[in-house]
Backbone as JSON Lines, residues from 0, in Angstrom:
{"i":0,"aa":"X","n":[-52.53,-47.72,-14.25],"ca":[-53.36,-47.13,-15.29],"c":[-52.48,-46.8,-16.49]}
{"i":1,"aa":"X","n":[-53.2,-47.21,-17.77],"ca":[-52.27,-47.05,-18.98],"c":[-52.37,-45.9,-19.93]}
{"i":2,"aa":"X","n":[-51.71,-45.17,-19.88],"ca":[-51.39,-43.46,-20.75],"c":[-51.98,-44.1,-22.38]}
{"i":3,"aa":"X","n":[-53.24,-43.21,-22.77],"ca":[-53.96,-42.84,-23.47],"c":[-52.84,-43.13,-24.85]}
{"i":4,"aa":"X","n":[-53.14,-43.41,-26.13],"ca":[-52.11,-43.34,-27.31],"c":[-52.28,-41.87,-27.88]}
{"i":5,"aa":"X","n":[-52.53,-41.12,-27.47],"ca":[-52.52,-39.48,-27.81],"c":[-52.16,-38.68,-26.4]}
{"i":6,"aa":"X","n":[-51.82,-37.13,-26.6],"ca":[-51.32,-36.68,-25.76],"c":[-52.25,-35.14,-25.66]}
{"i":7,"aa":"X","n":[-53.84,-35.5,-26.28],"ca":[-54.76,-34.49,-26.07],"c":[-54.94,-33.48,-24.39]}
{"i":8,"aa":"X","n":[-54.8,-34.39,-23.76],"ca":[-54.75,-33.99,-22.36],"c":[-53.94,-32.84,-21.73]}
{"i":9,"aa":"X","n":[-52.42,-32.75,-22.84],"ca":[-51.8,-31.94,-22.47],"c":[-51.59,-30.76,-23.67]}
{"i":10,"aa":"X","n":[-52.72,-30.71,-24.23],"ca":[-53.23,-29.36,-24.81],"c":[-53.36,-28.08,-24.25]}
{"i":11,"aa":"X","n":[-52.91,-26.86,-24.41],"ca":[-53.26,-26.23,-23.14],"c":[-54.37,-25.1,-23.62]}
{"i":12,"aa":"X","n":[-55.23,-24.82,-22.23],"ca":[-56.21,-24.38,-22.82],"c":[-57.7,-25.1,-23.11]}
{"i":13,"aa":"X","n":[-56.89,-26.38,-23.08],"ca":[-58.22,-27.19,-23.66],"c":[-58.96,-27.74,-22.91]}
{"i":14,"aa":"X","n":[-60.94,-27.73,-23.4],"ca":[-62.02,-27.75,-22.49],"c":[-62.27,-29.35,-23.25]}
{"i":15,"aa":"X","n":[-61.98,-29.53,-23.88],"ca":[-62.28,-30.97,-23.89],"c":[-61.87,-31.42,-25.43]}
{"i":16,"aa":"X","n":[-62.1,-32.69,-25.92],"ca":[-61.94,-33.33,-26.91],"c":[-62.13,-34.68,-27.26]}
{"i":17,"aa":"X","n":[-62.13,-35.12,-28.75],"ca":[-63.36,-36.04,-29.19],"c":[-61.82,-36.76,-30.74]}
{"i":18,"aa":"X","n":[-61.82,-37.97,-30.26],"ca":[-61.44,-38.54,-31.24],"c":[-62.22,-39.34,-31.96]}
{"i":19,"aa":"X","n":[-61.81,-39.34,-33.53],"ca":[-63.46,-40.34,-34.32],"c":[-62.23,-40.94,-35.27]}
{"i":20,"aa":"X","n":[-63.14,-42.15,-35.75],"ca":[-62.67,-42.86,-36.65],"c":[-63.04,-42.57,-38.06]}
{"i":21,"aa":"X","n":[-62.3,-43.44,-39.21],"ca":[-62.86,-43.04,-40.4],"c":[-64.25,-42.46,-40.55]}
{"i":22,"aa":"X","n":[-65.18,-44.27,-39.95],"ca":[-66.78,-43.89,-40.14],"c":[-67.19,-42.66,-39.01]}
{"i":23,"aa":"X","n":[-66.41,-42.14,-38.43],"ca":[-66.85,-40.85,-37.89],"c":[-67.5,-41.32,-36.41]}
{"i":24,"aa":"X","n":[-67.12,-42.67,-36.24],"ca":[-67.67,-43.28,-34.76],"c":[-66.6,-42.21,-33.19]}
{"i":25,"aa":"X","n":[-67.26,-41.86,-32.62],"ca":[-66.75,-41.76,-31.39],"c":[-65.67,-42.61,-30.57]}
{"i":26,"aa":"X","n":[-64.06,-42.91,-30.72],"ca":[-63.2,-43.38,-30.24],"c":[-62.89,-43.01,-28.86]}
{"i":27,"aa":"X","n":[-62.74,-42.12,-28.77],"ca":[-62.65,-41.68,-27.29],"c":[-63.03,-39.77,-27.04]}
{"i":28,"aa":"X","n":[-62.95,-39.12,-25.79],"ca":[-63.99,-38.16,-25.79],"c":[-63.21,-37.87,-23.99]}
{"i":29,"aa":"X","n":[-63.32,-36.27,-23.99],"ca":[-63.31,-36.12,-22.59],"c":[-63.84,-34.41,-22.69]}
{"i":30,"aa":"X","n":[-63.68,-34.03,-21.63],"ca":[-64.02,-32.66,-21.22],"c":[-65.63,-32.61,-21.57]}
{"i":31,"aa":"X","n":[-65.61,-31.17,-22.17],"ca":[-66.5,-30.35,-22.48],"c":[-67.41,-31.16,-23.74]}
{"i":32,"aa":"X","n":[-66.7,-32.43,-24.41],"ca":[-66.92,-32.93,-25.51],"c":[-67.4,-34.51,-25.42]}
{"i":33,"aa":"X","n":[-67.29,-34.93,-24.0],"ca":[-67.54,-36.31,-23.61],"c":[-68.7,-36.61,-24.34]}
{"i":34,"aa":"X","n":[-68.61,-37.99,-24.76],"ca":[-69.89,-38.56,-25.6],"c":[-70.75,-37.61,-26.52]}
{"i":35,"aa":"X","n":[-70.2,-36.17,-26.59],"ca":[-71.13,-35.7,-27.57],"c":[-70.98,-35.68,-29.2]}
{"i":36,"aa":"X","n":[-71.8,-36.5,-29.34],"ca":[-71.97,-37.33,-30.86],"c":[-72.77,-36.07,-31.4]}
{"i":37,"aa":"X","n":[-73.62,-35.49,-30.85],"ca":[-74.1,-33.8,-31.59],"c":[-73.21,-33.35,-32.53]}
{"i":38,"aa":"X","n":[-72.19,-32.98,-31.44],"ca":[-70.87,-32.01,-32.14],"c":[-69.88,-33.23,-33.29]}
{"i":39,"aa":"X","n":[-69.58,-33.76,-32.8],"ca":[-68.99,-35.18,-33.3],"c":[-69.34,-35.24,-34.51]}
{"i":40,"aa":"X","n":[-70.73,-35.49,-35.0],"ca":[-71.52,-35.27,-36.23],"c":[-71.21,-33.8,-36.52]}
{"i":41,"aa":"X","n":[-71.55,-33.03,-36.54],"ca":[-71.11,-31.84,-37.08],"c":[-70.28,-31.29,-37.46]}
{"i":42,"aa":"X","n":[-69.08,-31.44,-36.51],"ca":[-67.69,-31.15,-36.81],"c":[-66.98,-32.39,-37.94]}
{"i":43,"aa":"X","n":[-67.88,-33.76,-37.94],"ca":[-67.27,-34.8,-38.93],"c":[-67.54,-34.25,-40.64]}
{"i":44,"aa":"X","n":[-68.85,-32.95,-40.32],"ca":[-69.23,-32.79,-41.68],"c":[-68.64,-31.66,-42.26]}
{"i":45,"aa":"X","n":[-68.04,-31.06,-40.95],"ca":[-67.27,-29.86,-41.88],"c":[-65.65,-30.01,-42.54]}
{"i":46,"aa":"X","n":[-64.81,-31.33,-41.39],"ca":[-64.05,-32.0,-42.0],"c":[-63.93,-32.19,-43.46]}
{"i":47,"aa":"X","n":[-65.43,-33.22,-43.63],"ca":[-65.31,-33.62,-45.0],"c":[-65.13,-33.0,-45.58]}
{"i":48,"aa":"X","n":[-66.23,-32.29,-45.74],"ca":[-66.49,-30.49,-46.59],"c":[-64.99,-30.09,-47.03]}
{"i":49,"aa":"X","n":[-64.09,-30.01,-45.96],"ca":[-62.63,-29.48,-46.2],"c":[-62.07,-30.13,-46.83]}
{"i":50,"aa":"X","n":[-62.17,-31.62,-46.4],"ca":[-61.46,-32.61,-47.32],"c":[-61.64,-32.63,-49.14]}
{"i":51,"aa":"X","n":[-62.44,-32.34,-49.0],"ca":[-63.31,-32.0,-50.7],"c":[-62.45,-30.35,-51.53]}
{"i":52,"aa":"X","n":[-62.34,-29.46,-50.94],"ca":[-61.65,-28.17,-51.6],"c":[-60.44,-28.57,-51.69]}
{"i":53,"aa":"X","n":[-60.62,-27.77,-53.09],"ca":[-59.24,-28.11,-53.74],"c":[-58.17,-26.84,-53.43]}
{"i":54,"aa":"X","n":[-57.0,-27.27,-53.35],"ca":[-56.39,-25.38,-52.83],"c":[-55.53,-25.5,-54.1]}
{"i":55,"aa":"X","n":[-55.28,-26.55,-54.75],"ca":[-54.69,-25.99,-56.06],"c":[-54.91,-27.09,-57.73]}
{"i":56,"aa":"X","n":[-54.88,-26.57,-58.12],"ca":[-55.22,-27.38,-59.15],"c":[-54.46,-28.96,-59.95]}
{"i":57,"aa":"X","n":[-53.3,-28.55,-59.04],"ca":[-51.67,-29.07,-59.67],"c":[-51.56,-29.82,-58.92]}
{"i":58,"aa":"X","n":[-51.99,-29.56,-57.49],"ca":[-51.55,-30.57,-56.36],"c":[-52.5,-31.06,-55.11]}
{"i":59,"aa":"X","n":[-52.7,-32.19,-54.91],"ca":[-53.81,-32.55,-54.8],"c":[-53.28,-32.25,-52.79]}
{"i":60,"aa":"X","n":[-53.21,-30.93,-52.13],"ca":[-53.27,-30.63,-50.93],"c":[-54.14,-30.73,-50.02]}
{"i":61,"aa":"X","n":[-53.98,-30.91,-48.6],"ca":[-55.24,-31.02,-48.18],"c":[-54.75,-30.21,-46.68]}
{"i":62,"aa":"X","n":[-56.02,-29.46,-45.83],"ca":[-55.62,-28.76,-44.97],"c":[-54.74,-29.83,-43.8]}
{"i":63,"aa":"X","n":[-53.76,-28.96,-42.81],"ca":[-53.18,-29.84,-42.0],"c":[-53.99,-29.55,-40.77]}
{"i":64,"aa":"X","n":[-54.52,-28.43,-40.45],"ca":[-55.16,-27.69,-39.06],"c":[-56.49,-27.53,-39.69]}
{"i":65,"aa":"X","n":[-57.47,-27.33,-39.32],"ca":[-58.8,-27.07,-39.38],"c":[-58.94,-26.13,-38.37]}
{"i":66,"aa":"X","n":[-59.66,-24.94,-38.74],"ca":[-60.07,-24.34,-36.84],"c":[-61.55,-23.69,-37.79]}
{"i":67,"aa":"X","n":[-62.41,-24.06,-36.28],"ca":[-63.89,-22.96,-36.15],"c":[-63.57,-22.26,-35.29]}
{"i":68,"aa":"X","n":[-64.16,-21.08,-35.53],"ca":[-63.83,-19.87,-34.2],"c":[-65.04,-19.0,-33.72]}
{"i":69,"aa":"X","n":[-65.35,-19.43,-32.55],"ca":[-66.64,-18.78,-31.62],"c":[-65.64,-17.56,-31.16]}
{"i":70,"aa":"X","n":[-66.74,-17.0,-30.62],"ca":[-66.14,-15.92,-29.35],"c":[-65.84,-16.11,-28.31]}
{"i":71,"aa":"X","n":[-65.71,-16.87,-27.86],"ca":[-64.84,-17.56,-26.28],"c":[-64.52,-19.2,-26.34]}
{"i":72,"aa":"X","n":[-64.49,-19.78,-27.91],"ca":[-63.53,-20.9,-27.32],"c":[-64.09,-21.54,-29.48]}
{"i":73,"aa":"X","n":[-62.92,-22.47,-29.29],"ca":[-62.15,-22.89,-30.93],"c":[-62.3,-24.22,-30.79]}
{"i":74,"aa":"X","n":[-62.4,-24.77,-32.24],"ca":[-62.56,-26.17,-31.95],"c":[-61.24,-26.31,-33.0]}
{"i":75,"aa":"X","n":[-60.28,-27.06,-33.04],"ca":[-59.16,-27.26,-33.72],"c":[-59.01,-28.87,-33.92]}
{"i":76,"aa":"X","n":[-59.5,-28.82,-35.46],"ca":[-59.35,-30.25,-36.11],"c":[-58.04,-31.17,-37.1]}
{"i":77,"aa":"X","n":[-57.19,-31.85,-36.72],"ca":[-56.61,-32.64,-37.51],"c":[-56.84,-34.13,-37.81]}
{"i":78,"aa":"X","n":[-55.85,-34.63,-39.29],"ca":[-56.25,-35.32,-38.82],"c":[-55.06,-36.41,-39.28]}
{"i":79,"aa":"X","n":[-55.02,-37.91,-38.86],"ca":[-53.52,-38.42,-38.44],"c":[-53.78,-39.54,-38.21]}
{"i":80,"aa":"X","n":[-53.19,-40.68,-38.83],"ca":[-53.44,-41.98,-38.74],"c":[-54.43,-42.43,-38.79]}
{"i":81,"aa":"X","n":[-55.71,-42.25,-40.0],"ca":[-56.9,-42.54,-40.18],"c":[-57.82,-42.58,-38.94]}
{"i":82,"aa":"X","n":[-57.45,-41.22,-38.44],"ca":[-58.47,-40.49,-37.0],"c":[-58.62,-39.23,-37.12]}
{"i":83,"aa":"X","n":[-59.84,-38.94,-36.68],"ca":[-59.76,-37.16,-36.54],"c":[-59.94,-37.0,-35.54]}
{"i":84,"aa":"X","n":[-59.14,-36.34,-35.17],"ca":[-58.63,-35.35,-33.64],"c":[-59.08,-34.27,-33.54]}
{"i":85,"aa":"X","n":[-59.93,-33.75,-32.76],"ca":[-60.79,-32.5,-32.46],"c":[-60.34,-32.04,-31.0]}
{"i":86,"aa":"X","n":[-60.06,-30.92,-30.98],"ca":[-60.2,-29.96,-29.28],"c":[-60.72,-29.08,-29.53]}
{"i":87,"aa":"X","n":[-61.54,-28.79,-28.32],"ca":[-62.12,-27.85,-27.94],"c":[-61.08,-26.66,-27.03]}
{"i":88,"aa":"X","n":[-60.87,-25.7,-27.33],"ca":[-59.79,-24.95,-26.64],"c":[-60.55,-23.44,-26.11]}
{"i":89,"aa":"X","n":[-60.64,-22.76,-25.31],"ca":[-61.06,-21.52,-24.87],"c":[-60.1,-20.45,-25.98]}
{"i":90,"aa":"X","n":[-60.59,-19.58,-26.05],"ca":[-60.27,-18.58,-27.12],"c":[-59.39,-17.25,-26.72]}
{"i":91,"aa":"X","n":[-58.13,-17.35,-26.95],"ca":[-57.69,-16.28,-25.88],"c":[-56.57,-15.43,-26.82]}
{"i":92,"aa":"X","n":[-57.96,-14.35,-27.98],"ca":[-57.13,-13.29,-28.26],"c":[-55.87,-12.64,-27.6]}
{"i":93,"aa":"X","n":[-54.81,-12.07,-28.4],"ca":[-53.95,-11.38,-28.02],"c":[-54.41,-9.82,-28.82]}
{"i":94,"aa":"X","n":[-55.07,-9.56,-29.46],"ca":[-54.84,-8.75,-30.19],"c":[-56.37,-8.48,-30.14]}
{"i":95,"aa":"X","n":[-57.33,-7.58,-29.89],"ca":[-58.78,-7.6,-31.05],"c":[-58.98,-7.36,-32.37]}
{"i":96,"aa":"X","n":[-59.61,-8.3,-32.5],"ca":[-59.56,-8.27,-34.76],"c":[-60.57,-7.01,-34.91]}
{"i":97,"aa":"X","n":[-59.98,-6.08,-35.67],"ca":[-60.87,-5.19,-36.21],"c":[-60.97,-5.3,-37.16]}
{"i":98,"aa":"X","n":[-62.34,-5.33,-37.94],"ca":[-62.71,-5.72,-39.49],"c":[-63.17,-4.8,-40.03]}
């Protein structure tokens, strides 16, 4: 059996994850995230969204990490060799945020 070209698997923490291509097609997928093109679509639109803000005027930057944050688990987006890489990770404060 031939080792995957990413090393998502050994994320730790992580309930699953979803690689997409430019057009935002489903490349590969496991855990908590297998075949779900739901999230896939959703998380492809907040990408963009990010891809679009500007963080400075001078220099055309773009985020390196992406994170959404539920209350018991994170979805953490990059992205790298014309793919976006998504995990799903369980959420494991050290601290409680008081606001």
């Amino acid at each position: 059996m031939s080792m995957p070209p990413h090393n998502l698997e050994n994320v730790p923490d992580q309930l699953g994850y979803l690689i997409l291509n430019e057009e935002g097609a489903v490349v590969a997928s496991a855990g908590d995230l297998e075949n779900d093109e739901r999230t896939a679509g959703i998380l492809l639109n907040i990408v963009r969204l990010a891809c679009k803000v500007k963080i400075s005027e001078d220099k055309p930057d773009f985020f390196k990490r992406l994170s959404v944050i539920f209350d018991t688990f994170l979805y953490v987006a990059t992205i790298s060799s014309q793919k976006i890489y998504i995990s799903k990770r369980k959420l494991m404060p050290k601290d409680p945020v008081q606001a």
